[in-house]
C-alpha positions as a Python dict, from the first residue, in 0.01 Angstrom:
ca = {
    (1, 'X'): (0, 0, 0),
    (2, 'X'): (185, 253, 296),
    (3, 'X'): (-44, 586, 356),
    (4, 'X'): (109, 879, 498),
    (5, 'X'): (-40, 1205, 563),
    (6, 'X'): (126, 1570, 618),
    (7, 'X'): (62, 1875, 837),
    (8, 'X'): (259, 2186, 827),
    (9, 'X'): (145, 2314, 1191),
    (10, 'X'): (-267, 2215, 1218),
    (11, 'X'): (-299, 2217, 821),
    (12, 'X'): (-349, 1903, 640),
    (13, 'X'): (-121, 1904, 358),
    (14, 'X'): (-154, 1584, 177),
    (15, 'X'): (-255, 1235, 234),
    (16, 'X'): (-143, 930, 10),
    (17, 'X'): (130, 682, -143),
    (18, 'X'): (488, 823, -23),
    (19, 'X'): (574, 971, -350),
    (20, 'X'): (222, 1152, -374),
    (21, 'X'): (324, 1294, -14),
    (22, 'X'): (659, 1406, -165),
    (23, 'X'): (562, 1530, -432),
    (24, 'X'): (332, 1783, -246),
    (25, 'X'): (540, 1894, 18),
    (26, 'X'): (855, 1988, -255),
    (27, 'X'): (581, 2221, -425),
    (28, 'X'): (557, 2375, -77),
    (29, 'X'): (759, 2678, 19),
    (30, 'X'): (1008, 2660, 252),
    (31, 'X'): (831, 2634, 625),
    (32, 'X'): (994, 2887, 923),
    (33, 'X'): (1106, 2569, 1127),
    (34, 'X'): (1124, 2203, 1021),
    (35, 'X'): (942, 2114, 1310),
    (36, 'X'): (613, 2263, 1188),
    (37, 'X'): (596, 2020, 902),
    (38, 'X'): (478, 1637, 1102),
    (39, 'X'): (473, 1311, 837),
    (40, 'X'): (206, 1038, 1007),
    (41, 'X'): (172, 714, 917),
    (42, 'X'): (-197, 645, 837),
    (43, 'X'): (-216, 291, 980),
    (44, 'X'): (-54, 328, 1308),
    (45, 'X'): (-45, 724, 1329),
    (46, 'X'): (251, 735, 1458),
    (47, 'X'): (499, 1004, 1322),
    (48, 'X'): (756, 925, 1085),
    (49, 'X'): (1057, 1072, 879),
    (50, 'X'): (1064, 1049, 476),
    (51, 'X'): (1361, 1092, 280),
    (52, 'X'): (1265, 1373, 60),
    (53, 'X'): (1632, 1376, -133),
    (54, 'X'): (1621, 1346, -504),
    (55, 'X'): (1863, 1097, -428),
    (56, 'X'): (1645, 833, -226),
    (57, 'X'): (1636, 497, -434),
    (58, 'X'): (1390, 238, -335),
    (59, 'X'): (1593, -83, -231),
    (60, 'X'): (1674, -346, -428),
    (61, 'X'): (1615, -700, -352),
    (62, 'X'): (1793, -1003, -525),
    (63, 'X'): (1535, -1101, -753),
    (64, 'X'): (1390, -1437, -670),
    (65, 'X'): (1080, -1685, -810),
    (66, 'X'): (758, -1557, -779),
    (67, 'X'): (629, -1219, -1013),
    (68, 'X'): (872, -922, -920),
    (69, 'X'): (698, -693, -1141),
    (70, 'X'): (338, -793, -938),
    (71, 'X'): (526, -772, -610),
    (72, 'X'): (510, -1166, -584),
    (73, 'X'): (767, -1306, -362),
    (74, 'X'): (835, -1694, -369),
    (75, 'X'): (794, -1813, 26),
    (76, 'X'): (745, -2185, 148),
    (77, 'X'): (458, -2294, 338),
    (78, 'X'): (414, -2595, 567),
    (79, 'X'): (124, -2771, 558),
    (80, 'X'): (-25, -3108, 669),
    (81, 'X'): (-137, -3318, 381),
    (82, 'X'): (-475, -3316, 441),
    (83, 'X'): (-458, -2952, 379),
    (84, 'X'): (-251, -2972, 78),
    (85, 'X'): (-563, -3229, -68),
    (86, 'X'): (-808, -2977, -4),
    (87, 'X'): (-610, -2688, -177),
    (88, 'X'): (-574, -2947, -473),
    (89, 'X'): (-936, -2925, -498),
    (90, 'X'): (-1009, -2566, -510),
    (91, 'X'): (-1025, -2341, -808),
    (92, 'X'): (-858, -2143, -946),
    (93, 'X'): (-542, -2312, -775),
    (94, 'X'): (-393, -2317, -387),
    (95, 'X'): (-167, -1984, -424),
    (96, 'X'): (-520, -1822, -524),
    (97, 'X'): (-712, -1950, -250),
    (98, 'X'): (-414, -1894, -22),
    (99, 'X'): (-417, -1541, -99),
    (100, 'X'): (-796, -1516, -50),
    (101, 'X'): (-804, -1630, 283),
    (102, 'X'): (-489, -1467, 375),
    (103, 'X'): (-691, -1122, 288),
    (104, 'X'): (-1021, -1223, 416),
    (105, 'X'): (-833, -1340, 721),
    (106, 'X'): (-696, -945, 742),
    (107, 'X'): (-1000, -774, 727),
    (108, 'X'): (-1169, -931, 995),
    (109, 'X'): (-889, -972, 1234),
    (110, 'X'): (-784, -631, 1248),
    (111, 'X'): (-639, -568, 1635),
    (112, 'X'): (-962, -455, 1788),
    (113, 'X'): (-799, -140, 1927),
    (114, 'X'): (-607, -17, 1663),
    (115, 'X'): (-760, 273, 1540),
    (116, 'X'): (-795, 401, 1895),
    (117, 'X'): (-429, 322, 1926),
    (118, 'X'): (-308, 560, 1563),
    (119, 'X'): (-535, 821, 1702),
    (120, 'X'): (-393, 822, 1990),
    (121, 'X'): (-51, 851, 1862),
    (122, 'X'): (-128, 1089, 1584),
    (123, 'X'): (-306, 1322, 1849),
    (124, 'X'): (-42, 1295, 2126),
    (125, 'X'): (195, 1423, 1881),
    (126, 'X'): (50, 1713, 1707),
    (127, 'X'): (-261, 1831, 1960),
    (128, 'X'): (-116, 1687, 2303),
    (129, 'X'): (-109, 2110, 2371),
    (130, 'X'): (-500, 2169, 2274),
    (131, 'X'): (-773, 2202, 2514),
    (132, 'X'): (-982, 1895, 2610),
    (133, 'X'): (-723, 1662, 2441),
    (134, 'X'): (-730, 1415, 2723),
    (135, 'X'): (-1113, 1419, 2735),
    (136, 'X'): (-1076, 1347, 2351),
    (137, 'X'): (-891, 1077, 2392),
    (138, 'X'): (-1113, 922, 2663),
    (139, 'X'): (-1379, 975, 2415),
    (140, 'X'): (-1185, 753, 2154),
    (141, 'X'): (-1103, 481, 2369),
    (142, 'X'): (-1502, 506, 2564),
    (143, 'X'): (-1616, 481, 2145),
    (144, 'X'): (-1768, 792, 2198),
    (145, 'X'): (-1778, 946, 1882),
    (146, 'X'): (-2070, 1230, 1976),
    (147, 'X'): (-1855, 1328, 2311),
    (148, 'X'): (-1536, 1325, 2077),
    (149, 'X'): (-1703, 1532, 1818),
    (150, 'X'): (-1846, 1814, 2079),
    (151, 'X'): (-1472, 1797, 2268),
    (152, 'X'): (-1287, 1852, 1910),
    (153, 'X'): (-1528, 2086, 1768),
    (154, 'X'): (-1297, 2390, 1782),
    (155, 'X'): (-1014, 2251, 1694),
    (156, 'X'): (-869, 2300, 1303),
    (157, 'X'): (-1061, 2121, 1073),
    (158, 'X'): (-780, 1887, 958),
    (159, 'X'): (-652, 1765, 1253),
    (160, 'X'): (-1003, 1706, 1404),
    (161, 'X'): (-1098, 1520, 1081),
    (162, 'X'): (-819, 1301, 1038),
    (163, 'X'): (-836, 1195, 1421),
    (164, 'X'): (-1182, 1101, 1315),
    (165, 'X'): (-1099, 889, 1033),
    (166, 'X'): (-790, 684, 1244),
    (167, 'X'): (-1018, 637, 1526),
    (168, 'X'): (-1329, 526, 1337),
    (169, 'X'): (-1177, 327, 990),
}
C-alpha cells in the first residue's frame, strides 16, 4: 500500500496511507503560504500533490473476475507447458505460488539504488538550501551513513530522520 509523508516547513507532520495523511493535515490550521506544506512519496521521495477536497472519489474500475473486494484483478499469463505442469504440482494451487514468488521476487530485487535515489529527491526538494546538503548527499550515495549522520546533525530532527529512513530501508 502507497506511503506518503508531510512537512509543513522542516516539521514532520504525518506519515501513512493517503487518507491517514489527509486526515492530519485538515486538523491542521491554515499554514501562511501553501508552499510551506511539501506531500512526499515514501517510496520514491519525490514530491507529490493530494487532492484534499471532500469531493475526491477513488476511481472506479469496471468490475471484472478475480476478488474486487481483496483487490484481485483477473490478468492472463503465458506460460510454456512445462511450467504450467510444475504449477499443477504445487500446493496450495498456481495463483498461490504465483503470488509467492511474485513477492519473494520483489523483495530481493529491489533497484539497488533506490533508496539513495528517494533521498535524494526528498532532500533536493525540501533541504537543497541547508548547509552541507551536497556533502550529505555524497554521503548517501558513498553509503556513508556515519559521514551522513555528522553532516545532518544540525539539521531539524524530522527531515534528518526521514532522509535516514529513505536512504537506509
Amino acid at each position: 500500500m502507497k506511503t506518503y509523508t508531510a512537512f509543513a516547513n522542516d516539521l514532520w507532520i504525518a506519515s501513512g496511507q493517503r487518507d491517514h495523511v489527509i486526515e492530519t493535515l485538515r486538523a491542521l490550521q491554515p499554514l501562511e503560504r501553501s508552499s510551506d506544506l511539501l506531500i512526499f512519496d515514501d517510496e520514491t521521495g519525490a514530491q507529490v500533490d493530494l487532492d484534499m477536497s471532500d469531493t475526491a472519489l477513488p476511481s472506479v474500475e469496471a468490475r471484472g473476475r478475480g476478488r474486487p473486494k481483496l483487490g484481485v484483478t483477473a490478468r492472463e499469463v503465458t506460460l510454456l507447458p512445462r511450467h504450467w505442469e510444475w504449477l499443477s504440482k504445487q500446493r496450495p494451487g498456481a495463483s498461490a505460488v504465483l503470488r509467492r514468488l511474485v513477492d519473494q521476487a520483489m523483495k530481493s530485487d529491489a533497484p539497488a539504488g533506490a533508496g539513495r535515489d528517494a533521498a535524494y529527491r526528498f532532500l533536493s526538494a525540501i533541504a537543497g538550501n541547508r548547509p552541507g546538503f551536497e556533502e550529505a548527499i555524497r554521503a548517501i550515495y558513498a553509503d556513508d551513513r556515519p559521514r551522513f549522520e555528522a553532516i545532518v546533525a544540525d539539521w531539524p530532527v524530522g527531515i534528518r530522520d526521514h532522509a535516514r529512513g529513505l536512504a537506509w530501508r
